[in-house]
TORGU-869699 format. One line per 4 residues: their letters; for each residue x, y, z of C-alpha. Coordinates in nm, 3 decimals. Layout:
N
a) X/Y/Z; ...
***
This chain:
495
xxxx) -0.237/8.086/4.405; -0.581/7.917/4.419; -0.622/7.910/4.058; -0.762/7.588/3.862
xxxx) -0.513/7.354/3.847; -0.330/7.496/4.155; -0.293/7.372/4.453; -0.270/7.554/4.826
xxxx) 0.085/7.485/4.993; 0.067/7.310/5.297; 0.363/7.301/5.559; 0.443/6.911/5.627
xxxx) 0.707/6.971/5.895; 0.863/7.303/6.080; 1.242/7.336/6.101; 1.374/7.522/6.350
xxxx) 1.729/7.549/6.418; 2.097/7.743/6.402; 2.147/7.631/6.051; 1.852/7.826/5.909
xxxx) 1.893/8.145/6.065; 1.988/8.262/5.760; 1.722/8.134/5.543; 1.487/8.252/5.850
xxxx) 1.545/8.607/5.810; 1.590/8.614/5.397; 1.216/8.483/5.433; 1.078/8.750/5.611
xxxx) 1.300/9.003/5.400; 1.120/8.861/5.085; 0.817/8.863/5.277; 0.804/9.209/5.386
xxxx) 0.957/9.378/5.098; 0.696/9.221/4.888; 0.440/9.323/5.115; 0.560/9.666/5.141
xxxx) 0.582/9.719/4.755; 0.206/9.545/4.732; 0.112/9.888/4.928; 0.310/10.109/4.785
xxxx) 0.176/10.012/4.403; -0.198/10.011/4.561; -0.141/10.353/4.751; -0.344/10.588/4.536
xxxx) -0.111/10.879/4.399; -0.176/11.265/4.370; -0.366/11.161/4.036; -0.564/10.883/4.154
xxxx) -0.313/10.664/3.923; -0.107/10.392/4.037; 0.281/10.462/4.108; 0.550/10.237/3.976
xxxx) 0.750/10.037/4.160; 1.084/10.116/4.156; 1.326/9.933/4.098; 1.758/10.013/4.132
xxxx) 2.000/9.802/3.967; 2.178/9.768/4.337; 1.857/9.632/4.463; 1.809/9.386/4.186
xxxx) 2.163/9.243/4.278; 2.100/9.225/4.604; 1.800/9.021/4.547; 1.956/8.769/4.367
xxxx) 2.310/8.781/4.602; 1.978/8.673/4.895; 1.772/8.441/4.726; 2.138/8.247/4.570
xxxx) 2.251/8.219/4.970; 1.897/8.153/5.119; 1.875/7.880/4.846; 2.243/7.714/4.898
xxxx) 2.109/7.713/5.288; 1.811/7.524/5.266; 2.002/7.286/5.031; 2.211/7.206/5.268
xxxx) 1.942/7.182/5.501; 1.794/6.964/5.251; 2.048/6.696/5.230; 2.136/6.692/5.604
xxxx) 1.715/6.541/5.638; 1.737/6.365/5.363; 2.023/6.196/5.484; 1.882/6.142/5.838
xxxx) 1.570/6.010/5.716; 1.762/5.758/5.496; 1.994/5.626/5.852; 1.595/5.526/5.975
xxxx) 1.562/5.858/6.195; 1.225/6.012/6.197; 1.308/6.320/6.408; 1.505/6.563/6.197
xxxx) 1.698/6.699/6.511; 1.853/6.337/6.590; 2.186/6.425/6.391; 2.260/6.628/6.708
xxxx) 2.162/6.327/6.957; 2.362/6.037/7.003; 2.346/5.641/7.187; 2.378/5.703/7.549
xxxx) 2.596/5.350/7.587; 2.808/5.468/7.312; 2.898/5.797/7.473; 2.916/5.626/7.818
xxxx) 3.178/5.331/7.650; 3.332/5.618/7.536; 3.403/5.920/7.807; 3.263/5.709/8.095
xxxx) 2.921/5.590/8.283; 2.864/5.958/8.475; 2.943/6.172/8.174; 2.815/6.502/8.188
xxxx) 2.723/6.454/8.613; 3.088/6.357/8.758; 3.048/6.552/9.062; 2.710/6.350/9.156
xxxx) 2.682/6.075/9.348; 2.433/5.781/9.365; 2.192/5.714/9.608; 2.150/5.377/9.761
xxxx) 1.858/5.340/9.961; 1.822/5.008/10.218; 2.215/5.064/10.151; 2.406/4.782/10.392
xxxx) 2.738/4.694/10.420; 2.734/4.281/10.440; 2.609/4.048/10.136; 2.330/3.809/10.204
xxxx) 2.594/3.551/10.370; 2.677/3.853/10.625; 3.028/3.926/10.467; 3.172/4.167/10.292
xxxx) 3.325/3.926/9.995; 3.144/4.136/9.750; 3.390/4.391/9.743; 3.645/4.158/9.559
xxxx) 3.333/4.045/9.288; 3.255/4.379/9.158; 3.503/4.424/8.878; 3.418/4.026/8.723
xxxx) 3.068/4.021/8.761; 3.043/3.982/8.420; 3.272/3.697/8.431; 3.112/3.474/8.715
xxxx) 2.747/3.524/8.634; 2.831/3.437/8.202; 2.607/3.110/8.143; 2.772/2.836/8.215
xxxx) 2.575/2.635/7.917; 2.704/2.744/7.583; 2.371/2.744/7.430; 2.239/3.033/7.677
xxxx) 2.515/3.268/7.611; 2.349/3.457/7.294; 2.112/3.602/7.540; 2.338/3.702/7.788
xxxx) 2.356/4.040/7.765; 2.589/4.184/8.053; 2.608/4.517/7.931; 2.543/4.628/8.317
xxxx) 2.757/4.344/8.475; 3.069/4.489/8.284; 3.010/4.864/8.368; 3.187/4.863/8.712
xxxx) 3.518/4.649/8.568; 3.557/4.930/8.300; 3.883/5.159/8.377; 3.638/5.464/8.305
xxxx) 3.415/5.327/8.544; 3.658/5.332/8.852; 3.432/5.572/9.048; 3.117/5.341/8.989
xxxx) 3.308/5.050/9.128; 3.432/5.275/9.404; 3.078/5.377/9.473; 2.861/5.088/9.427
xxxx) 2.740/4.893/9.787; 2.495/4.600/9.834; 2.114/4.689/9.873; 1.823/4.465/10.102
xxxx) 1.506/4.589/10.039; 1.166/4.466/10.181; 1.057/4.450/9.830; 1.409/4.205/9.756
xxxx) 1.265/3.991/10.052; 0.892/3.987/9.903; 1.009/3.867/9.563; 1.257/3.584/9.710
xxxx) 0.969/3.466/9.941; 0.765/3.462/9.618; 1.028/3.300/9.444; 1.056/3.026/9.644
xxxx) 0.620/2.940/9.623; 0.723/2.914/9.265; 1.039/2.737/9.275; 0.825/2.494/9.496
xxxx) 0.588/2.490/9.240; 0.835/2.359/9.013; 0.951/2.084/9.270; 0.622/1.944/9.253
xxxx) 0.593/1.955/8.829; 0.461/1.690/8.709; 0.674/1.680/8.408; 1.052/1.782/8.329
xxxx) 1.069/2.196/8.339; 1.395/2.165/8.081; 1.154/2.242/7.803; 1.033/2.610/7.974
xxxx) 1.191/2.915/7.935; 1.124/3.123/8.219; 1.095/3.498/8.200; 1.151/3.759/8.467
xxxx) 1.019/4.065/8.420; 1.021/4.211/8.798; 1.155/4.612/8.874; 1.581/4.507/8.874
xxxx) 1.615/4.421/9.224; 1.319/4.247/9.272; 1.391/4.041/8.947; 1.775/4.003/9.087
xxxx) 1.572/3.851/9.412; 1.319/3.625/9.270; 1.587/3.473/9.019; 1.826/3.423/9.328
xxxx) 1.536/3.202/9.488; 1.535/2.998/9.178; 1.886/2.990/9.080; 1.887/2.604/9.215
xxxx) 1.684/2.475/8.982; 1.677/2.716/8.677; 2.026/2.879/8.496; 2.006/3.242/8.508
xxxx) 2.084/3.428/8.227; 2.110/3.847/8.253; 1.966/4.048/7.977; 2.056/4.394/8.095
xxxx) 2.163/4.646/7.843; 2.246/4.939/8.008; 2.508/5.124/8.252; 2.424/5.373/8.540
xxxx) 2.391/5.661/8.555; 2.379/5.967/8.820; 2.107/6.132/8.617; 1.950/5.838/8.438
xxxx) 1.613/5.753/8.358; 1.679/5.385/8.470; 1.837/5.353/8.849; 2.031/5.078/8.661
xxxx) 2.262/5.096/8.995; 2.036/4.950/9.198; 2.015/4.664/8.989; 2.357/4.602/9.032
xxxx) 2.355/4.665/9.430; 2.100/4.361/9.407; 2.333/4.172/9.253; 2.578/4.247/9.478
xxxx) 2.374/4.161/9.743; 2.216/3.821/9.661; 2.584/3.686/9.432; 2.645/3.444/9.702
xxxx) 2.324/3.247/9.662; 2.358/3.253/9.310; 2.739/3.146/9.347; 2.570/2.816/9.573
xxxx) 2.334/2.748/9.350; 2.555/2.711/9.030; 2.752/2.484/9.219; 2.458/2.265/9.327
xxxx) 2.227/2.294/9.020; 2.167/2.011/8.798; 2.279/2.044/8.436; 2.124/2.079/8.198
xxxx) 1.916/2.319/8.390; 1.661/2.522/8.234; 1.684/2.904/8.112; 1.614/3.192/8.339
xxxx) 1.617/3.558/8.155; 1.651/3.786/8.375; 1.517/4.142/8.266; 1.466/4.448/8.441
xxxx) 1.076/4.617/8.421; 1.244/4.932/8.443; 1.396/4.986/8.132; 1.138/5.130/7.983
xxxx) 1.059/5.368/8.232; 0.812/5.697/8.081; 1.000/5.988/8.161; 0.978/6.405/8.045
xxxx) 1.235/6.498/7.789; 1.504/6.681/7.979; 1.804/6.842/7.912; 1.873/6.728/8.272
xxxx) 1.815/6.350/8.253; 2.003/6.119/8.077; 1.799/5.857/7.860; 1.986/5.463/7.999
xxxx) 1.654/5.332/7.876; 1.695/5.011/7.679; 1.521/4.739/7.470; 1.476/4.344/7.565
xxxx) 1.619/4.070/7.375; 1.457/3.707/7.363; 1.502/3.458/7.112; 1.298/3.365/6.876
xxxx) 1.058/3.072/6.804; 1.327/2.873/6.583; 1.594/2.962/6.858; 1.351/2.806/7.136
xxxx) 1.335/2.500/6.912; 1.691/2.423/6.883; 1.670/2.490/7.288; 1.425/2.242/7.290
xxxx) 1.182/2.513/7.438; 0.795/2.426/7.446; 0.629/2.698/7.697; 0.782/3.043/7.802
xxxx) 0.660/3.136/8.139; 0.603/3.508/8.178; 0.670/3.635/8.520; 0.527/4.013/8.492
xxxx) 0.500/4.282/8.794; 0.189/4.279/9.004; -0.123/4.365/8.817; -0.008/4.313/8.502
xxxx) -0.250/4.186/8.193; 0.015/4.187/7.947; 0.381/4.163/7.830; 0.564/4.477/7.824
xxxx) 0.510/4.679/7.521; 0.885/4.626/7.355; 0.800/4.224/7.413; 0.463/4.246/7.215
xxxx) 0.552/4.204/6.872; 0.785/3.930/6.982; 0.511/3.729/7.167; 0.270/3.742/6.927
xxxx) 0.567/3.611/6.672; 0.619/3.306/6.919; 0.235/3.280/6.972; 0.165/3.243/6.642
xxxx) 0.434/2.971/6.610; 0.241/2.749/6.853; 0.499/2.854/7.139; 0.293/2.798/7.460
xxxx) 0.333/3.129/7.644; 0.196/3.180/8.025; 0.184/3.484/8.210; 0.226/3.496/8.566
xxxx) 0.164/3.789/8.745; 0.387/3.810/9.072; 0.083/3.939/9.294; -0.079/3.582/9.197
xxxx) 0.152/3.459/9.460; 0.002/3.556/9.801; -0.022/3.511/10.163; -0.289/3.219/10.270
xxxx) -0.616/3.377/10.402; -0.995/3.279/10.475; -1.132/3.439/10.156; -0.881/3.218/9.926
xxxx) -0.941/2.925/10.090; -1.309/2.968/10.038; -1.232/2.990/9.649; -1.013/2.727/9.660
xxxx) -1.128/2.377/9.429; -1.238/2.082/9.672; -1.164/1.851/9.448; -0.874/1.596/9.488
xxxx) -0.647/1.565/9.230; -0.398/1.291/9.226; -0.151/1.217/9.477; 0.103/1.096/9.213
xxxx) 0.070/1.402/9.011; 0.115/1.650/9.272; 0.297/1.645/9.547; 0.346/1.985/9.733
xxxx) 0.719/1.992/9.826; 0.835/2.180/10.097; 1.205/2.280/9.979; 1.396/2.278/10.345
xxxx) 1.726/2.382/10.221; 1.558/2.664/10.006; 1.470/2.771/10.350; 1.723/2.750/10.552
xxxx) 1.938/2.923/10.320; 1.738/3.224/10.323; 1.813/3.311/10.713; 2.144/3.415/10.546
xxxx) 1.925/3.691/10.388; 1.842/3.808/10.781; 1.441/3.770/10.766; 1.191/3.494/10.837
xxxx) 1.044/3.393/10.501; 0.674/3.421/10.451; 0.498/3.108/10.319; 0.318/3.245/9.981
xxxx) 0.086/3.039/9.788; -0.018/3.043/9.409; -0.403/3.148/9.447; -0.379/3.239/9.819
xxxx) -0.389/2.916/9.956; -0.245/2.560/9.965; -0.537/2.384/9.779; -0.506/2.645/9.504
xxxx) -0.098/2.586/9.501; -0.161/2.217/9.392; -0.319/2.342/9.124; -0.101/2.555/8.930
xxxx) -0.006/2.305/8.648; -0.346/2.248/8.566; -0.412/2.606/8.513; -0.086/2.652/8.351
xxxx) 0.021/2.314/8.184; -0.362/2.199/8.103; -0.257/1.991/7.816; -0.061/1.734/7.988
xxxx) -0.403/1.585/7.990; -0.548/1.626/8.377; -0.887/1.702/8.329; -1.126/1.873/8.549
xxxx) -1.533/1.881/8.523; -1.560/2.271/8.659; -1.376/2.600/8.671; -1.197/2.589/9.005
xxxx) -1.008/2.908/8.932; -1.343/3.130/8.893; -1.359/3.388/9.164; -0.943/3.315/9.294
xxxx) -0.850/3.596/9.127; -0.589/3.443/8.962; -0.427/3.577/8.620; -0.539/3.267/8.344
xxxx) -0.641/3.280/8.013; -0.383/3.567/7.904; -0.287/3.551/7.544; -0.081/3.762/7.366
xxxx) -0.218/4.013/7.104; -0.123/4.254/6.855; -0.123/4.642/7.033; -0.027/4.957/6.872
xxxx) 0.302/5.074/7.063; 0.599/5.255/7.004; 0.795/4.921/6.902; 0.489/4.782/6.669
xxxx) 0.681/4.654/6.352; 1.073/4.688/6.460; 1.167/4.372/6.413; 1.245/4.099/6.624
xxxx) 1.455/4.102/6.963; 1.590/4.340/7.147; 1.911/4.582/7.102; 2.272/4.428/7.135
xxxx) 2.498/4.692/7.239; 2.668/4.479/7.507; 2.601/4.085/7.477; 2.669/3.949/7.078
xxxx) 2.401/4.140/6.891; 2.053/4.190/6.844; 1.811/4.273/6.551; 1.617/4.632/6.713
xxxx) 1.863/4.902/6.790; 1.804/5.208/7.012; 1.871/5.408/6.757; 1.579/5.279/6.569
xxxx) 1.347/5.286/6.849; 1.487/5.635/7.030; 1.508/5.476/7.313; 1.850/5.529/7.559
xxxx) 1.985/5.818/7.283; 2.123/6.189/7.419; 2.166/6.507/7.337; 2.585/6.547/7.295
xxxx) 2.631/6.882/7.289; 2.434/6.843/7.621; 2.602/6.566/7.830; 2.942/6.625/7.580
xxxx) 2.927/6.959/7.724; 2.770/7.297/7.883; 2.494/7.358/7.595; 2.150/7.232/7.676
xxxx) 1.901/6.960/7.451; 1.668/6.728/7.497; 1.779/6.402/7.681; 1.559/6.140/7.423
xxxx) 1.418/6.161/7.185; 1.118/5.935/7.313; 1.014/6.057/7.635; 0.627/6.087/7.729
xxxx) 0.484/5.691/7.730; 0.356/5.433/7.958; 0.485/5.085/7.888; 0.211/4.851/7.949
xxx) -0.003/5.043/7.716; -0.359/5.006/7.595; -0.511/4.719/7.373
***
């Protein structure tokens, strides 16, 4: 009715589902039958009068016996979204969709794909010592790489660690082997220009948190070449899957791979050492909604400014893939949060670190800077101990070249009150500058941290982002649904 005072309807939201089949087709009854008596009483009769509708007591009743069942199904209806909106859902379907841990934890990591096996690629047989001992690790992984200092261990999250020790998870433990990539041997070279890097700080590092935020084996790689001087601590929340989103598997081949340099490093690190989290770039991984893919995406966890306090944490080092300008998008409201609590936060793109050639050397400062200050070291052992790994270690350089490396801490650490009269960094091609602003993502206004399903809690859920959640009746058995319920994105998004 378009009357005054009256309003047009507008539809806010379509419902489409099983449950309203009934309410469906009592619709279109109404809808037709009123259209169909609309004709009939404006059909001119043999007198050029109107004919009356007619009406039969049966029809009447079975009218009302409709509309009282068509209304008892949309209340229903009704209450089922109200009630999902009220549990912080904003996709009315989610009451049919589940957390893809939860149901893992529960009937085991390849529900729904038993019959389908992983694939390894750069597969080998030997660990990075050339032996085999990794066979015996697999089910405690979760036990030997736990922080050995107490005040890491909120942000351990070994979620994927634990997977292969479950007694559901037999066949993944049966199935898992140790991966060496070329890209695992690019990001330990690189790890070791920045552990050098560190060698030759002119101040304590026990008051930076450093951040890896690498594709899971490269991260697993990079943190093994630094495990001697920093603690690492593994923040990944999620468990493999055949069909997954995430090749979480490979993550854990990585491990596999590189555990005995991280077992020789915890024995010869210092302590107190410094925190390492160790994240995985994939986990947020933009992928189609598919009945046939299974949603192991997950949600980072770091702590928060007050928490970095108590660890006595001044600077947070960002280590992002190459080409990065930015965090990833589920780390953005928490940088900011730390930003704007005067936490000094660094990015470090890993492509910064590069081979030494001509053209960096001719953008390289000329200036000297103090020999006290910095001191290039050349880490022997480091080294050595990478022929384990069966490669010959490329020298990599912050910059491109040595006289760039030597200046990493001014770029970096400028307040520690080493001046310089002239930009030496213009035209290196070197990430500086980089702070962190307020984007418009998926996450924007969740909360702080990341989920908790598998290392003491958390503050942002999956099931209040829709990230790593499945379809049941899918993966619980032969009907079809969507996989996520977020699925179209990209991850290092705009702003």
């Amino acid at each position: 009715m378009n009357g005054p005072g009256n309003k047009d309807f507008e539809r806010l939201f379509f419902l489409d589902s099983p449950e309203l089949t009934g309410a469906r087709w009592w619709q279109q009854s109404v809808v037709e039958t009123r259209a169909a008596s609309q004709d009939w009483e404006s059909a001119p009769g043999p007198y050029d009068r109107p004919v009356q509708t007619v009406s039969t007591r049966r029809g009447a009743l079975s009218a009302i016996f409709s509309l009282g069942i068509g209304l008892l199904v949309i209340g229903k209806c009704t209450a089922s979204i109200v009630q999902d909106f009220s549990s912080g859902s904003s996709d009315p379907l989610d009451d049919a969709h589940e957390d893809a841990l939860a149901l893992q934890q529960a009937q085991g990591w390849d529900i729904g794909a038993t019959n389908q096996a992983l694939s390894f690629p750069d597969g080998v047989s030997q660990d990075a010592s050339n032996q085999s001992q990794w066979r015996n690790a697999i089910s405690t992984l979760d036990i030997e790489l736990s922080p050995a200092t107490e005040a890491y261990r909120p942000w351990y999250v070994p979620t994927l660690l634990r997977a292969p020790g479950q007694t559901l998870n037999a066949s993944l433990a049966q199935a898992l082997q140790p991966i060496h990539s070329n890209a695992m041997d690019l990001a330990y070279s690189k790890g070791l220009a920045l552990a050098e890097l560190f060698d030759a700080m002119p101040t304590s590092a026990q008051d930076t948190l450093l951040v890896i935020d690498l594709p899971g084996p490269e991260a697993v790689a990079l943190a093994a070449a630094l495990a001697w001087r920093f603690e690492p601590v593994f923040g990944l929340d999620n468990c493999p899957h055949p069909r997954g989103v995430v090749p979480a598997h490979l993550t854990l081949a990585a491990i596999l791979f590189e555990l005995p340099l991280f077992r020789d490093a915890a024995s010869a690190r210092q302590t107190p050492a410094p925190m390492m989290l160790v994240l995985d770039a994939n986990r947020l991984t933009p992928y189609t909604d598919s009945g046939n893919i299974f949603d192991n995406r997950w949600l980072a966890k770091i702590p928060s400014a007050s928490e970095l306090q108590r660890l006595g944490v001044k600077q947070l080092l960002y280590v992002a893939p190459s080409g990065a300008e930015h965090e990833l998008d589920d780390l953005n409201d928490d940088f900011v949060a730390l930003a704007n609590a005067s936490v000094d936060l660094r990015l470090l793109p890993i492509s910064d670190l590069r081979e030494e050639n001509p053209a960096d050397l001719a953008n390289a400062p000329t200036d000297t800077v103090p020999g006290e200050l910095y001191q290039p070291v050349d880490n022997q052992a480091q080294y050595a101990n990478s022929t384990w790994r069966g490669h010959q270690v490329q020298r990599y350089y912050w910059g491109g070249s040595r006289a760039m490396h030597v200046h990493f801490w001014q770029a970096y650490r400028p307040y520690l009150g080493i001046r310089m009269h002239f930009s030496p960094f213009r035209g290196s091609g070197v990430s500086i500058g980089w702070h962190p602003s307020m984007r418009s993502t998926m996450f924007s206004g969740r909360g702080f941290g990341g989920g908790g399903f598998g290392g003491g809690g958390g503050w942002r859920s999956r099931s209040s982002s829709g990230f790593g959640r499945v379809s049941h009746s899918h993966w619980g058995s032969s009907s079809s649904g969507r996989s996520g319920s977020l699925g179209r994105s990209s991850f290092f998004g705009g702003g």
